[in-house]
C-alpha positions, -999 to +999 in steps of 0.1 A: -108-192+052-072-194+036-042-204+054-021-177+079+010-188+060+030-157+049+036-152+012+067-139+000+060-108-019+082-083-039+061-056-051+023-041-047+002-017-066-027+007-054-055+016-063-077+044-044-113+043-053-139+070-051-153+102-065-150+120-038-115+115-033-113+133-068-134+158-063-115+167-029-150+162-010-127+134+011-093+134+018-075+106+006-058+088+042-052+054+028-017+054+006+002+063+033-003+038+060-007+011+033+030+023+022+043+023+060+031-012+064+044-027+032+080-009+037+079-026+070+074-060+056+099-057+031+078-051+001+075-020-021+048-002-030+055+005-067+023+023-083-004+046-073-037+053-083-068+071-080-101+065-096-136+072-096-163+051-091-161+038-124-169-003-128-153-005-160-122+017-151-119-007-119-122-040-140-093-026-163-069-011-139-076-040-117-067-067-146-035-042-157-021-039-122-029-078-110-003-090-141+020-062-135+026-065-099+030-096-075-004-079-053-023-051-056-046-036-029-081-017-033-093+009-007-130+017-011-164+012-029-176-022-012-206-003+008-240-015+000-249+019-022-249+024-057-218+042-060-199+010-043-188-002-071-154-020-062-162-057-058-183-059-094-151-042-109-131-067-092-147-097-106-154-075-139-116-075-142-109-117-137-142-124-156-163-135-131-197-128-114-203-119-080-223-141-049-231-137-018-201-154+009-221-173+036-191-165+063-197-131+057-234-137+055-235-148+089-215-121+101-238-096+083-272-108+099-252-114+131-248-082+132-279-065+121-302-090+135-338-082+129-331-055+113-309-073+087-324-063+051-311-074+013-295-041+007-268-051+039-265-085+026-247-065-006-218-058+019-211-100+018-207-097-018-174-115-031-163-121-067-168-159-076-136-184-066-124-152-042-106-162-006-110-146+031-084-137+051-085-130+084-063-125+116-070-134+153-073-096+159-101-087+129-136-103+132-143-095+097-119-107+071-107-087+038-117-106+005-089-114-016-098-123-054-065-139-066-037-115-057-059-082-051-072-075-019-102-058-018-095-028+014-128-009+026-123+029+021-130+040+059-096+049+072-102+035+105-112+001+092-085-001+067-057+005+088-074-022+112-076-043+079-038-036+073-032-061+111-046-087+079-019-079+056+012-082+083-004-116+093-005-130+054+023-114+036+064-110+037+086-095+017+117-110+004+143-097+029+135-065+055+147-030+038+173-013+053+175+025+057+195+052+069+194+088+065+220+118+067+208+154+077+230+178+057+235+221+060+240+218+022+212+230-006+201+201-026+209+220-056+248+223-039+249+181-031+237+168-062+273+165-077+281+147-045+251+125-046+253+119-086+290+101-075+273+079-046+248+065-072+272+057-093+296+039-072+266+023-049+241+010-080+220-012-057+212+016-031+180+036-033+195+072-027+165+102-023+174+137-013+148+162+000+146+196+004+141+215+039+126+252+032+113+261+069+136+239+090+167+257+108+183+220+118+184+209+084+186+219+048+184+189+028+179+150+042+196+120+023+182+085+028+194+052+017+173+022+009+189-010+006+185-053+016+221-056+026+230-034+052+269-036+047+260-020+012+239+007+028+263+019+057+291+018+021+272+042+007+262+061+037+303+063+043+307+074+007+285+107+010+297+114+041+334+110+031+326+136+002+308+159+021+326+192+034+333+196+069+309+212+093+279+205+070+266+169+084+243+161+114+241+127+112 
């Protein structure tokens, strides 16, 4: 299995397998923790999608997304059924055929035993030349075909699988972030926020709406790599705000 050396890594792409997930049969539980765990490694999660179980449409946005983006993770279809469709996709998309891995072979009839049959041998599928990662805390490691990793779709074991990710990848430098809680409709501080983009061009400044919440009516947060820059801008709103209107 490959080395625990962390890569640096700028940017990531998703992509959310499944029917069901489209047909709202499942709700989709995946993005969110996969986007907590990047943003605490430093690295942004850039693109989104969803797909059904579709081996073409996986080979193509698989291909698309693995040149646009410095890794790009999968979450489901690598079951042994006939809708799992992920890992041919996968190896679809870099032009390669699938075999059987004989770590996770040995894994699979380790734990099946006797009752081990071809169909649960599917699950030890890889894409030819693919790579397993692993961490001291996950027994089974993820498969990683050149910069995708291949995620299962259970929630449970991908957000175990996500211990894999902080073991193997880094981002650049950690992100900042701060956030203001303002009395002020959003619609009432955009002028104020247009003028703290402007003058602070390498903060990330989002503002969002409160409808229900009596402490709050709109939050502002600030996303940055150099925190002198952030707590600039932070100053900056707040130095433009009116009095009374701020709970910091």
């Amino acid at each position: 299995m490959a080395s625990s050396v962390r890569a640096i890594t700028r940017n990531a792409a998703a992509l959310l397998i499944g029917n069901e997930l489209l047909s709202g049969k499942v709700e989709e539980r995946n993005l969110a923790p996969l986007a907590t765990s990047l943003r605490a490694l430093g690295i942004r999660l850039e693109r989104a999608l969803i797909i059904g179980d579709d081996r073409a449409a996986v080979a193509r946005e698989v291909r698309s997304l693995s040149a646009g983006h410095d890794v790009v993770f999968t979450s489901g279809g690598v079951g042994p059924t006939h809708d799992d469709v992920t890992l041919e996709g996968v190896a679809d998309g870099f032009a390669v055929a699938t075999e059987i891995h004989p770590h996770l072979a040995g894994l699979v009839k380790s734990h099946y035993g006797a009752a081990c049959t071809p169909d649960h041998l599917l699950m030890a599928r890889v894409p030819v030349g693919a790579q397993l990662r692993a961490s001291p805390e996950v027994q089974w490691p993820t498969v990683v075909m050149r910069n995708v990793w291949v995620m299962p779709g259970v929630p449970e074991l991908f957000r175990m699988k996500l211990l894999i990710v902080r073991e193997h990848l880094i981002g650049p430098s950690q992100i900042v972030s701060r956030a203001l809680f303002t009395q002020m409709e959003e619609t009432d501080l955009k002028p104020l926020l247009d003028r703290a983009v402007a003058l602070h061009p390498c903060i990330e400044i989002g503002s969002y709406p409160k409808w229900f919440d009596a402490s709050y009516k709109t939050k502002v947060t600030f996303d940055g790599v150099v925190e002198s820059q952030v707590e600039a801008a932070v100053e900056e709103l707040i130095g433009l705000l009116p009095a009374g209107v701020m709970r910091r």
